[in-house]
N, CA, C and O atoms as a GROMACS GRO file, in nm:
protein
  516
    1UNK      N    1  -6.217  -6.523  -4.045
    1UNK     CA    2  -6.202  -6.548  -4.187
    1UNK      C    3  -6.055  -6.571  -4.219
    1UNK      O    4  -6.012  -6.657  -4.295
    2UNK      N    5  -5.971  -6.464  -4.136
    2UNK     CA    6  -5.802  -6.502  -4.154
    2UNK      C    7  -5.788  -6.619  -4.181
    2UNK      O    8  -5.758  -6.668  -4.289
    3UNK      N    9  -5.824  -6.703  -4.021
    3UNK     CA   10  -5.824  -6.814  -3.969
    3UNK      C   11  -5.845  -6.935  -4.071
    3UNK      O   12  -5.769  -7.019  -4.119
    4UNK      N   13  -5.968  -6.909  -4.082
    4UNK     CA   14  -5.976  -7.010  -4.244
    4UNK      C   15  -5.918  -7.038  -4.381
    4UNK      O   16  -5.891  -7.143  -4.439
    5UNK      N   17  -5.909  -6.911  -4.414
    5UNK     CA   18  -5.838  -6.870  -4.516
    5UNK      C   19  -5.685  -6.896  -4.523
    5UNK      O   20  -5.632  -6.911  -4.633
    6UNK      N   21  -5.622  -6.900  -4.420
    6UNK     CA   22  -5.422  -6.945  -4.372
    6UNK      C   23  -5.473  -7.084  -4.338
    6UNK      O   24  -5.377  -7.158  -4.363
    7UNK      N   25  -5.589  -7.168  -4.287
    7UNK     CA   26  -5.561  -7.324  -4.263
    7UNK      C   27  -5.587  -7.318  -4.388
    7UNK      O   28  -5.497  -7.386  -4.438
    8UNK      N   29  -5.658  -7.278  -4.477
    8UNK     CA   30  -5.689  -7.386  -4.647
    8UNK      C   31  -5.566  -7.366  -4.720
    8UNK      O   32  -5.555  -7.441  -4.817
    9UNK      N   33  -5.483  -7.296  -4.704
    9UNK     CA   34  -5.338  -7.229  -4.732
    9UNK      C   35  -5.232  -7.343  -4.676
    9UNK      O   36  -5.142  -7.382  -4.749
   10UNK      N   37  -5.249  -7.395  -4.539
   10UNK     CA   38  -5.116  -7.470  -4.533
   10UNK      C   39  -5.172  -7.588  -4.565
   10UNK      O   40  -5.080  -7.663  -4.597
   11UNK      N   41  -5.298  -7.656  -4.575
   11UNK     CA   42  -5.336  -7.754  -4.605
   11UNK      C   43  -5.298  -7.815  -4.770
   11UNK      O   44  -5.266  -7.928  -4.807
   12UNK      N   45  -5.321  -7.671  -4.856
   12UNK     CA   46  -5.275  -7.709  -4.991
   12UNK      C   47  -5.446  -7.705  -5.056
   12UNK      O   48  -5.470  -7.756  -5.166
   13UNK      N   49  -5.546  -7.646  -4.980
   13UNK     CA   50  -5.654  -7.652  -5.059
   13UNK      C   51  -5.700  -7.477  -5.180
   13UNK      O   52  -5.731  -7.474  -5.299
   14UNK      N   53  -5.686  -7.376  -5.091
   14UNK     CA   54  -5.710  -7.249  -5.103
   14UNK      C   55  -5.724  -7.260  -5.245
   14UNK      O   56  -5.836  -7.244  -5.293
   15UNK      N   57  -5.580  -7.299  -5.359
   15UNK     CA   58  -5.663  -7.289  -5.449
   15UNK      C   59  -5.764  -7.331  -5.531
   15UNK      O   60  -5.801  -7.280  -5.637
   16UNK      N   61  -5.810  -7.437  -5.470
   16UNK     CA   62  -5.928  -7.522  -5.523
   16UNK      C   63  -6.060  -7.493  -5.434
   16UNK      O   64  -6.150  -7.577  -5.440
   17UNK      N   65  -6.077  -7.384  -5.354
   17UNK     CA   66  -6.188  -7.316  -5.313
   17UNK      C   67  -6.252  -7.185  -5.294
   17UNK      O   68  -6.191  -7.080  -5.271
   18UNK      N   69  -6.387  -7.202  -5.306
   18UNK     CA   70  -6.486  -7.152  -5.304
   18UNK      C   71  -6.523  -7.050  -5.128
   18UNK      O   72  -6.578  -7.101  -5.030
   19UNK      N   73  -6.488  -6.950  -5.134
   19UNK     CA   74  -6.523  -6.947  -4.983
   19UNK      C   75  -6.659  -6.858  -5.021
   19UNK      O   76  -6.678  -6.779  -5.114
   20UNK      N   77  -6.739  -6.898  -4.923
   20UNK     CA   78  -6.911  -6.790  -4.927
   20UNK      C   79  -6.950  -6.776  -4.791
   20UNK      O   80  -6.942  -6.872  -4.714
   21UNK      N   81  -6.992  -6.663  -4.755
   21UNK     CA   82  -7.049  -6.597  -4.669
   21UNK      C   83  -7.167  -6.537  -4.680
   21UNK      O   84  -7.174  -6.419  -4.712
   22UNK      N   85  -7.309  -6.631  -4.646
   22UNK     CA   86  -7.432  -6.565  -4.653
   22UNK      C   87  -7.531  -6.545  -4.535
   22UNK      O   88  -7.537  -6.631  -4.446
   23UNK      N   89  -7.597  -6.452  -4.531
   23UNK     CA   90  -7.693  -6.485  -4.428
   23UNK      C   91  -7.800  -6.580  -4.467
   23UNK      O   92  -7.806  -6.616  -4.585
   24UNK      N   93  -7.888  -6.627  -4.375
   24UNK     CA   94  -8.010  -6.673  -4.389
   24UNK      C   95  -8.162  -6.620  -4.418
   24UNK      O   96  -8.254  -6.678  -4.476
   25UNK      N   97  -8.159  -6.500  -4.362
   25UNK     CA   98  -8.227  -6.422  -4.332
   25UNK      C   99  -8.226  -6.325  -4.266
   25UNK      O  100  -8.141  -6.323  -4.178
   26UNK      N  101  -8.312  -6.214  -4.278
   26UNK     CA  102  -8.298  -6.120  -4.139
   26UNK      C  103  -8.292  -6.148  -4.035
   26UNK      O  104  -8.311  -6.262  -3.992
   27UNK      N  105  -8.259  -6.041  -3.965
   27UNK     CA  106  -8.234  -6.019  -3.852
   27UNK      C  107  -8.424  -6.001  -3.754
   27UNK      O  108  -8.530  -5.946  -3.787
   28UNK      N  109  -8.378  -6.087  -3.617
   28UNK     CA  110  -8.562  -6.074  -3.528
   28UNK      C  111  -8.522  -5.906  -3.495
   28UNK      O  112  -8.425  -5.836  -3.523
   29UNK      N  113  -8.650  -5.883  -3.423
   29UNK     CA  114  -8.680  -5.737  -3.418
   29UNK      C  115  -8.719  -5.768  -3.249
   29UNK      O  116  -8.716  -5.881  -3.201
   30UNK      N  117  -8.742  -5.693  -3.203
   30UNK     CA  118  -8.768  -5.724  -3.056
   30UNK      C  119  -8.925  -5.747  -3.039
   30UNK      O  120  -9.015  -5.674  -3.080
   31UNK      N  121  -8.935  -5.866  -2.968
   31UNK     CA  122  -9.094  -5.891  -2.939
   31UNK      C  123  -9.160  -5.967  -3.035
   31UNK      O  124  -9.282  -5.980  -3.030
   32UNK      N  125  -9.067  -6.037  -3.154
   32UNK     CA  126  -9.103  -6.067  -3.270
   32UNK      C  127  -9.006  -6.221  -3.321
   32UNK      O  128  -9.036  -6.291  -3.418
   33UNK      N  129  -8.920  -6.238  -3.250
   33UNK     CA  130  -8.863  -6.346  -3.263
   33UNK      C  131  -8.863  -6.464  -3.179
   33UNK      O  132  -8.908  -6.434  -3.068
   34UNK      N  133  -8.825  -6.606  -3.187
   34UNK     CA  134  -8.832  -6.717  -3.136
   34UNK      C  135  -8.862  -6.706  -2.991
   34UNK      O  136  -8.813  -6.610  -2.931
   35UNK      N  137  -8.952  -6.809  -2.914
   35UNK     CA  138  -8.917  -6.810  -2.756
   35UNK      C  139  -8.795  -6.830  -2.725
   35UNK      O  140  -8.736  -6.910  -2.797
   36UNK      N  141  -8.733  -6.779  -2.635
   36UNK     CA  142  -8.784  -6.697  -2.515
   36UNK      C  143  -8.821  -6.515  -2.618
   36UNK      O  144  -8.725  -6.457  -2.669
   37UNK      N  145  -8.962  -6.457  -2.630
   37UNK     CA  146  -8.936  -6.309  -2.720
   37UNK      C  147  -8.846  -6.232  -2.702
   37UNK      O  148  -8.811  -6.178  -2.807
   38UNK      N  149  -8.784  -6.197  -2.603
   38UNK     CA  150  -8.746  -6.028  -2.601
   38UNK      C  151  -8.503  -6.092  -2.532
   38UNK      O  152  -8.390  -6.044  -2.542
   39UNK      N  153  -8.546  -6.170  -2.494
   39UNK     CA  154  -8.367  -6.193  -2.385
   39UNK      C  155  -8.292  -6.250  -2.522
   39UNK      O  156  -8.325  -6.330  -2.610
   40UNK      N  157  -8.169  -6.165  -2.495
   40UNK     CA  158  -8.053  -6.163  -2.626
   40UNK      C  159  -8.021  -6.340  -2.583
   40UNK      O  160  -8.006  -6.378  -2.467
   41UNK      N  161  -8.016  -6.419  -2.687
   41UNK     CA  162  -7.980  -6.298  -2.878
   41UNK      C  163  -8.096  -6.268  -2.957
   41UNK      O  164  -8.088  -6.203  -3.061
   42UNK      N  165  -8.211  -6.317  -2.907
   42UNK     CA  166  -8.285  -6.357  -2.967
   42UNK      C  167  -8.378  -6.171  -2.987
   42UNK      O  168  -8.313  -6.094  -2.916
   43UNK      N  169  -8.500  -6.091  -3.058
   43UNK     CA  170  -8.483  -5.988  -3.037
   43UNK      C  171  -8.359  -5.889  -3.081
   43UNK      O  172  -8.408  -5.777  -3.098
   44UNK      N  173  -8.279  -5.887  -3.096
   44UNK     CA  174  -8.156  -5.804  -3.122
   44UNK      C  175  -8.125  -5.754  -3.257
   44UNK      O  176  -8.031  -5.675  -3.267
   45UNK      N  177  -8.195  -5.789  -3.367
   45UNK     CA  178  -8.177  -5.720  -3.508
   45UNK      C  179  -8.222  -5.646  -3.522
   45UNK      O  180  -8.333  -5.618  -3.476
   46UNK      N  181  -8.139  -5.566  -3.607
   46UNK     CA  182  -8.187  -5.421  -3.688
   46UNK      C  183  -8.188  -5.424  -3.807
   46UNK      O  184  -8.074  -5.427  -3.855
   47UNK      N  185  -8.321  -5.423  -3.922
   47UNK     CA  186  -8.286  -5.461  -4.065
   47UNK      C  187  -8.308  -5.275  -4.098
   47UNK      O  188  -8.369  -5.251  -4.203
   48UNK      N  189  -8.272  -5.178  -4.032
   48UNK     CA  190  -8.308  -5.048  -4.072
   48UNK      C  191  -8.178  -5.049  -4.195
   48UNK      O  192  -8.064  -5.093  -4.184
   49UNK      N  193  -8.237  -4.991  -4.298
   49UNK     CA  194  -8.338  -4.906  -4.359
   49UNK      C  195  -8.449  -4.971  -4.406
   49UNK      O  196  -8.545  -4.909  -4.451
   50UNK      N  197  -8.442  -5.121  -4.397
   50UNK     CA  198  -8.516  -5.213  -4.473
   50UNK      C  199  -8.665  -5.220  -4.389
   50UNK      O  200  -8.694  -5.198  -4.272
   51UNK      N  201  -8.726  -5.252  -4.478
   51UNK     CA  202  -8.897  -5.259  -4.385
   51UNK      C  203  -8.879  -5.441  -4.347
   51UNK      O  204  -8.808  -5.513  -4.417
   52UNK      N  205  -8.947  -5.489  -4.237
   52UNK     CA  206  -8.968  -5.604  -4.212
   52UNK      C  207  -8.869  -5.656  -4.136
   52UNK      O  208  -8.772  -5.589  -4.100
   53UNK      N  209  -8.888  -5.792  -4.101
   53UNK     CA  210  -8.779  -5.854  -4.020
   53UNK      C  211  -8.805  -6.001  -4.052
   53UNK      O  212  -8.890  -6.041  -4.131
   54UNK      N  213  -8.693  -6.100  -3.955
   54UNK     CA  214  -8.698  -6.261  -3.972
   54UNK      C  215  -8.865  -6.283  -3.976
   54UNK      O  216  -8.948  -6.237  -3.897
   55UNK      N  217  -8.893  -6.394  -4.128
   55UNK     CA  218  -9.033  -6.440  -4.132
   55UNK      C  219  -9.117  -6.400  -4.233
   55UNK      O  220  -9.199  -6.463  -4.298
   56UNK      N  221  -9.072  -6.246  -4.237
   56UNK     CA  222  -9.147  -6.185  -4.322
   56UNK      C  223  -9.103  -6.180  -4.468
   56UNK      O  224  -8.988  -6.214  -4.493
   57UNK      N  225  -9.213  -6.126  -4.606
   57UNK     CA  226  -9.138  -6.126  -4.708
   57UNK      C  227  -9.080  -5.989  -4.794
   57UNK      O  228  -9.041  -5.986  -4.911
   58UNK      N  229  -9.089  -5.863  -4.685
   58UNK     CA  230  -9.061  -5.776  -4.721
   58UNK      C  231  -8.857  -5.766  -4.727
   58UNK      O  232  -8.769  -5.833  -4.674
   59UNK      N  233  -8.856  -5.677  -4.795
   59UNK     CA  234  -8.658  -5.674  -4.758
   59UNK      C  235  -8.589  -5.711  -4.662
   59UNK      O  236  -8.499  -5.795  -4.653
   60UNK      N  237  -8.673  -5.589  -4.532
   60UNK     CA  238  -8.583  -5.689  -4.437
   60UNK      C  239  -8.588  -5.824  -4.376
   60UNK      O  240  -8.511  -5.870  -4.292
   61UNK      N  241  -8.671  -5.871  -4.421
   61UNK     CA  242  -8.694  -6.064  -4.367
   61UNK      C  243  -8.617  -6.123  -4.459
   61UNK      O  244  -8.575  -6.231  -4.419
   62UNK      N  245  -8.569  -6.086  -4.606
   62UNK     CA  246  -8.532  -6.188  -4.701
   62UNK      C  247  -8.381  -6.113  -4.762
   62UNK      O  248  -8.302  -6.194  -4.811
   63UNK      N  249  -8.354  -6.020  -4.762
   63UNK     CA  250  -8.215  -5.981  -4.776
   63UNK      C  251  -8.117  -5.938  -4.722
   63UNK      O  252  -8.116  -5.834  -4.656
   64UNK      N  253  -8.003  -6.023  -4.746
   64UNK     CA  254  -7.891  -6.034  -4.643
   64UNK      C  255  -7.784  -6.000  -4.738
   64UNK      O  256  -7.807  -6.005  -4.858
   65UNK      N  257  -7.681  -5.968  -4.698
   65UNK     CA  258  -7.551  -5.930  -4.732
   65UNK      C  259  -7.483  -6.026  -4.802
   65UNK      O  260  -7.564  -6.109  -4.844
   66UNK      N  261  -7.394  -6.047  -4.826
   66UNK     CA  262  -7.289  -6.211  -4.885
   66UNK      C  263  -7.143  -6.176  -4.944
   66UNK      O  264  -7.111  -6.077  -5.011
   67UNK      N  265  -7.089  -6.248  -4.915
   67UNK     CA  266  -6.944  -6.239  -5.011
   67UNK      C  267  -6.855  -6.372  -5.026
   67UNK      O  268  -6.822  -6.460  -4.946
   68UNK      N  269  -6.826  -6.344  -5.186
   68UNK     CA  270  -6.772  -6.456  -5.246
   68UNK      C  271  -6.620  -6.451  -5.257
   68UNK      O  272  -6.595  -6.330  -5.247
   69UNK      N  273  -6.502  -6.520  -5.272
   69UNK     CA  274  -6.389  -6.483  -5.289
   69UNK      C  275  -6.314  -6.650  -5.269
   69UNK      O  276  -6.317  -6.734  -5.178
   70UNK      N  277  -6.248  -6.643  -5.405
   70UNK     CA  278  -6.187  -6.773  -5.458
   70UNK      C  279  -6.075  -6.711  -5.565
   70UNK      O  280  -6.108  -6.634  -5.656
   71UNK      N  281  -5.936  -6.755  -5.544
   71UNK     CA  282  -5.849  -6.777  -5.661
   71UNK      C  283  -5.903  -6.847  -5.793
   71UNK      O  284  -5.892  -6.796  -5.905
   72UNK      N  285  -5.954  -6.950  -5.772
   72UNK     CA  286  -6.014  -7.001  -5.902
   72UNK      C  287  -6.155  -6.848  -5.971
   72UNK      O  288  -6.196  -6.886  -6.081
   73UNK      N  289  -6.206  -6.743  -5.942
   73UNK     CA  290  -6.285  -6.647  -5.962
   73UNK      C  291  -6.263  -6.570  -6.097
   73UNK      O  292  -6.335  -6.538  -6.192
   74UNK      N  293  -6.069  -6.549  -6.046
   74UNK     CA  294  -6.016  -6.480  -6.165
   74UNK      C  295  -6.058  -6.313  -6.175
   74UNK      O  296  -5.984  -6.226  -6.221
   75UNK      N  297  -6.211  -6.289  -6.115
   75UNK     CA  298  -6.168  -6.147  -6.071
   75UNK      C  299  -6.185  -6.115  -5.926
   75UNK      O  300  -6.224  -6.184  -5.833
   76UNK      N  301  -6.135  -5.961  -5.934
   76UNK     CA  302  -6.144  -5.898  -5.760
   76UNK      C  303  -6.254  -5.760  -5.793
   76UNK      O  304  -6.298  -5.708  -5.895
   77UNK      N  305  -6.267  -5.739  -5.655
   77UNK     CA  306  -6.360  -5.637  -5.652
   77UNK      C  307  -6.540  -5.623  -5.710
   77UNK      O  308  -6.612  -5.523  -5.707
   78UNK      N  309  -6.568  -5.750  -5.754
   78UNK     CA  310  -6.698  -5.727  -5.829
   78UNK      C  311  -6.771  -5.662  -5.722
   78UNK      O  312  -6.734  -5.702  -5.612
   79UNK      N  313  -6.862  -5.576  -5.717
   79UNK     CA  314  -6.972  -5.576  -5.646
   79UNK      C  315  -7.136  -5.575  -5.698
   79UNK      O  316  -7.146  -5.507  -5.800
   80UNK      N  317  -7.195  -5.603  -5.677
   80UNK     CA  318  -7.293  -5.625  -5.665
   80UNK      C  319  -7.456  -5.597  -5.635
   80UNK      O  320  -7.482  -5.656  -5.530
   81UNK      N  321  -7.562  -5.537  -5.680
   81UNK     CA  322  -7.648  -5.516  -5.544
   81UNK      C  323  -7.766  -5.632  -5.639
   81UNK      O  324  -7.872  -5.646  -5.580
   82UNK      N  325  -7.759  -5.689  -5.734
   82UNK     CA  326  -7.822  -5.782  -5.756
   82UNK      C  327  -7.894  -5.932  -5.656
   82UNK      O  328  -7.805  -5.959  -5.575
   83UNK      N  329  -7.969  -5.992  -5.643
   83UNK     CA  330  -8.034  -6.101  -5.560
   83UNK      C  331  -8.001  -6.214  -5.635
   83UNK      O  332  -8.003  -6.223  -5.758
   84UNK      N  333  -7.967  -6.306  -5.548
   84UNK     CA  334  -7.964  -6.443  -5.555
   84UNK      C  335  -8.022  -6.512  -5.502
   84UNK      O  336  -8.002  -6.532  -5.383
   85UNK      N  337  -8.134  -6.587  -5.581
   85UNK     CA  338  -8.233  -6.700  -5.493
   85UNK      C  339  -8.145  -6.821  -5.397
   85UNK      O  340  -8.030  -6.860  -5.419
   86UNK      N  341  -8.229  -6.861  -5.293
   86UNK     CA  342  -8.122  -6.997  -5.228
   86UNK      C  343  -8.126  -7.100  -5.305
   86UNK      O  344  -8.049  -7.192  -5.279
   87UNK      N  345  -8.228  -7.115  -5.436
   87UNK     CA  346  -8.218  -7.210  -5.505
   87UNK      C  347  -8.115  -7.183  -5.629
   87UNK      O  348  -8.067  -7.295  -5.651
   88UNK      N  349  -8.077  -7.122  -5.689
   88UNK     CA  350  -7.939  -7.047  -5.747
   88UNK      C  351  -7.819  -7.111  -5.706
   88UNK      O  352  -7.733  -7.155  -5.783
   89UNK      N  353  -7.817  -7.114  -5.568
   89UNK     CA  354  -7.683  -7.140  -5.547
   89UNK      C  355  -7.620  -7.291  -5.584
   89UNK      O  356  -7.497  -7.282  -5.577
   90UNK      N  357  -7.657  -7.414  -5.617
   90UNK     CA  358  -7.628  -7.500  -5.631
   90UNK      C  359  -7.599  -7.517  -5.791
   90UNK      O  360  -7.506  -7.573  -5.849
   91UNK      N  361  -7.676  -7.470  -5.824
   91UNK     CA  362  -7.643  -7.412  -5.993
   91UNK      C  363  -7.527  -7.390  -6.082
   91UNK      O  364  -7.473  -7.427  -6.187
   92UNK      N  365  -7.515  -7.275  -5.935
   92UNK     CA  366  -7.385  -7.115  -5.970
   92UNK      C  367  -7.225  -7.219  -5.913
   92UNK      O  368  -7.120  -7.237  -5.974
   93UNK      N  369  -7.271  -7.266  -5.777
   93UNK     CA  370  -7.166  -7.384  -5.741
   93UNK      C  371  -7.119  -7.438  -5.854
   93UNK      O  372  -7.022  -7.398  -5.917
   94UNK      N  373  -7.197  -7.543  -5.882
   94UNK     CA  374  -7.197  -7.672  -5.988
   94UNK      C  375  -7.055  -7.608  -6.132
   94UNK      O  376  -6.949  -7.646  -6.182
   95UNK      N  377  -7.166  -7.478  -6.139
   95UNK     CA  378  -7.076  -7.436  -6.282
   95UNK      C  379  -6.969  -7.379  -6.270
   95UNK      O  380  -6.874  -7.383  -6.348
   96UNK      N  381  -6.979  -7.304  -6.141
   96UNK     CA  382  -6.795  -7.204  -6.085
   96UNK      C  383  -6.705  -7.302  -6.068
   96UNK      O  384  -6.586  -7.270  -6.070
   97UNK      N  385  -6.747  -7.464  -6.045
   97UNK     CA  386  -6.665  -7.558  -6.040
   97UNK      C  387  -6.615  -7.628  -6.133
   97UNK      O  388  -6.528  -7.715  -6.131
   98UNK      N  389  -6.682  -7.581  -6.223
   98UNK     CA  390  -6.603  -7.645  -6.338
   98UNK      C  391  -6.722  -7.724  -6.425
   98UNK      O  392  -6.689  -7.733  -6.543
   99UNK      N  393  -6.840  -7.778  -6.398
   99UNK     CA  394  -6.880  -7.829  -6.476
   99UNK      C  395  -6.965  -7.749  -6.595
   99UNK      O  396  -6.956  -7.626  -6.587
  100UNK      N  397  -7.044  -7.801  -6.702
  100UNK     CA  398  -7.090  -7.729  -6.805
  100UNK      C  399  -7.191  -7.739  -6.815
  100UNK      O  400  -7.259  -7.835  -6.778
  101UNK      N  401  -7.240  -7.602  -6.890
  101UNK     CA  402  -7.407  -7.560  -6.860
  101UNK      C  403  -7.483  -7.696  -6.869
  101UNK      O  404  -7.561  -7.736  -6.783
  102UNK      N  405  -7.442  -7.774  -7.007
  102UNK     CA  406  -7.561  -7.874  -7.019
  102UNK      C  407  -7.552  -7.978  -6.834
  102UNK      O  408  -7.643  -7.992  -6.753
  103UNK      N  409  -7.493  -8.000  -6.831
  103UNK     CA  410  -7.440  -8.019  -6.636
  103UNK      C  411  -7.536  -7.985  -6.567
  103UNK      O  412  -7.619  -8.058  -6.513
  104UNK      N  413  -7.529  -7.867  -6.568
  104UNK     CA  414  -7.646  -7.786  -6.475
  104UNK      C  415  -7.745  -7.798  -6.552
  104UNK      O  416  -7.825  -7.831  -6.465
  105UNK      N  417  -7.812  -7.797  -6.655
  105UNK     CA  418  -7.970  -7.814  -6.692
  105UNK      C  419  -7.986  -7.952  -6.630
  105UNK      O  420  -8.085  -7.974  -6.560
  106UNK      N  421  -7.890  -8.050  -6.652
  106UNK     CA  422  -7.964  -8.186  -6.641
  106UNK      C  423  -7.994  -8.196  -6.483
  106UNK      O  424  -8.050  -8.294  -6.433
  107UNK      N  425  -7.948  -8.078  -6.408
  107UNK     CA  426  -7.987  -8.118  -6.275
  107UNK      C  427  -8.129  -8.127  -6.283
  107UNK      O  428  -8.182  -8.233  -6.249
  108UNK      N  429  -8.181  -8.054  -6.312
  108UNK     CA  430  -8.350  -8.051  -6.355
  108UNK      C  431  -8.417  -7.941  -6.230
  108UNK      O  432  -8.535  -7.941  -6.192
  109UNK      N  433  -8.311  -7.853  -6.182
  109UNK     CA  434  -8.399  -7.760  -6.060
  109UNK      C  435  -8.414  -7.681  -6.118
  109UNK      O  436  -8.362  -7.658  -6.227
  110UNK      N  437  -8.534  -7.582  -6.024
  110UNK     CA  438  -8.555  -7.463  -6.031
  110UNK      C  439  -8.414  -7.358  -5.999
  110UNK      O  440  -8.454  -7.253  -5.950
  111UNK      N  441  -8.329  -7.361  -6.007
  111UNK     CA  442  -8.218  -7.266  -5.956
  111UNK      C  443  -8.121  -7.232  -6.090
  111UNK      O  444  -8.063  -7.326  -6.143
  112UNK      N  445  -8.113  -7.157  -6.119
  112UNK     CA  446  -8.060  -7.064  -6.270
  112UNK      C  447  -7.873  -7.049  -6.232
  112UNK      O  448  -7.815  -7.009  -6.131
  113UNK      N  449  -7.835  -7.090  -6.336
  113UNK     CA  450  -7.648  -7.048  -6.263
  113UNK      C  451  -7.670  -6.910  -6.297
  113UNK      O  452  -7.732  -6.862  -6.391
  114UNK      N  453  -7.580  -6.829  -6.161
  114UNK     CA  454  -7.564  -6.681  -6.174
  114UNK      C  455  -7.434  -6.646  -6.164
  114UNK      O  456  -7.400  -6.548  -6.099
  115UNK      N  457  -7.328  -6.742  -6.244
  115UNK     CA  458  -7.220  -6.751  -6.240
  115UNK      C  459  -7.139  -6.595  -6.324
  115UNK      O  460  -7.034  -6.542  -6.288
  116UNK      N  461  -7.208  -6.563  -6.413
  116UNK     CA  462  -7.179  -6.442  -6.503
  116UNK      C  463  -7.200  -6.328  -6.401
  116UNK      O  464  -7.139  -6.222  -6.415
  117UNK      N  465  -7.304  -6.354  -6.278
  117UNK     CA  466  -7.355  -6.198  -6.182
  117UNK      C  467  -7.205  -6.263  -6.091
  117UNK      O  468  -7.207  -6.187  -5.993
  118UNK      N  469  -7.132  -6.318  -6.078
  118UNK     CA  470  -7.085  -6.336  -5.964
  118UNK      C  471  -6.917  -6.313  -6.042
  118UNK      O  472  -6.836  -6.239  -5.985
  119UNK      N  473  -6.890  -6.361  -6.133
  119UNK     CA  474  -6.744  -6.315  -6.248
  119UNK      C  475  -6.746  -6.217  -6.285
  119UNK      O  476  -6.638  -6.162  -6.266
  120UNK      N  477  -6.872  -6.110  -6.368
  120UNK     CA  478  -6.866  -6.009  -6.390
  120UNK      C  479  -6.941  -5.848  -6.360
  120UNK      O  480  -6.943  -5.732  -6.400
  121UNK      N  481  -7.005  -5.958  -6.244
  121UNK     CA  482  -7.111  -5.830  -6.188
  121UNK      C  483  -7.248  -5.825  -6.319
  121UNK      O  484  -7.344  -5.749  -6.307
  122UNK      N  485  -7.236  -5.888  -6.398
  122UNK     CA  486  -7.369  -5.890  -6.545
  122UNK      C  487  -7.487  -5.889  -6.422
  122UNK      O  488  -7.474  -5.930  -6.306
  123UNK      N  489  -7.611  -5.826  -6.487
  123UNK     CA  490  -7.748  -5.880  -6.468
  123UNK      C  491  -7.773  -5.965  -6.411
  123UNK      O  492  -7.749  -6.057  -6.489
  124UNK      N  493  -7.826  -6.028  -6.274
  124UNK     CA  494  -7.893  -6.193  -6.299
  124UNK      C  495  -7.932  -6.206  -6.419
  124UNK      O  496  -7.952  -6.114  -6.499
  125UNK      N  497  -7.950  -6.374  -6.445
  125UNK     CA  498  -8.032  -6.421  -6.538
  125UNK      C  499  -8.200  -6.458  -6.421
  125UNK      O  500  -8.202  -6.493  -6.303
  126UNK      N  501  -8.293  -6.437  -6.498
  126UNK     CA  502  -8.439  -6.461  -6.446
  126UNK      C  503  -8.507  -6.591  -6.514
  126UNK      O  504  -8.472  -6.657  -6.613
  127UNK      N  505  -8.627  -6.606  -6.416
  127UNK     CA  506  -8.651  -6.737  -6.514
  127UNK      C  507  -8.834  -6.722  -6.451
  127UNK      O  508  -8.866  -6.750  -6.336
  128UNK      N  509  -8.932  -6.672  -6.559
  128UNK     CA  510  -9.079  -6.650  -6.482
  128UNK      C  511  -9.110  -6.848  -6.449
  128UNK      O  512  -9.081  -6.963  -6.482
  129UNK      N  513  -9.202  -6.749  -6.344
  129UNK     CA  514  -9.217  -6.909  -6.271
  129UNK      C  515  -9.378  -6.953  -6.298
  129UNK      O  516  -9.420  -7.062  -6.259
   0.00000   0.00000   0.00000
């Protein structure tokens, strides 16, 4: 992360980005993930305390960790234990970048900006489906 963070620095970009770190999903469980089942890497996750693993739709198949951190943010330290859909994120992008809500409606997706959970730690916003 250094690494990245000192090249967007001598390049002249850092302050015009966004850095994010998400998983995809859980972690496989042994005997339960892709061929070959059981020979690393494949097998090797632990979603403990969480029930479930990669696939499934319990916690541990669908929640992963993440972290956001940009000069353009304006704050430090938020944390978080709120969820963000993967459809969210293009949303929350769109608007942390500068453009304006009506912007993001006209995209016409299912994905809600969660730009307020990510500046001030607020609530998600929800949207019944």
């Amino acid at each position: 992360i250094g690494n990245i963070t000192q090249s967007l620095k001598d390049n002249g970009l850092y302050d015009n980005t966004i850095i994010i770190f998400i998983g995809d999903n859980g972690g496989d469980i042994p005997g339960f993930g892709p061929p070959p089942r059981d020979p690393p890497p494949f097998g090797c996750g632990n979603n403990y305390p969480l029930r479930g693993f990669k696939g499934t739709n319990w916690d541990g198949g669908v929640r992963t960790p993440g972290f956001i951190h940009s000069p353009m943010l304006g704050t430090q330290g938020v944390v978080s234990h709120e969820m963000i859909h993967i459809t969210d994120w293009l949303p929350t992008l769109y608007k942390l970048a500068g453009a304006s809500q009506e912007d993001v409606d006209a995209l016409g997706i299912d994905g809600i900006n969660q730009g307020n959970l990510i500046l001030d730690g607020e609530k998600r916003q929800k949207k019944k489906l």
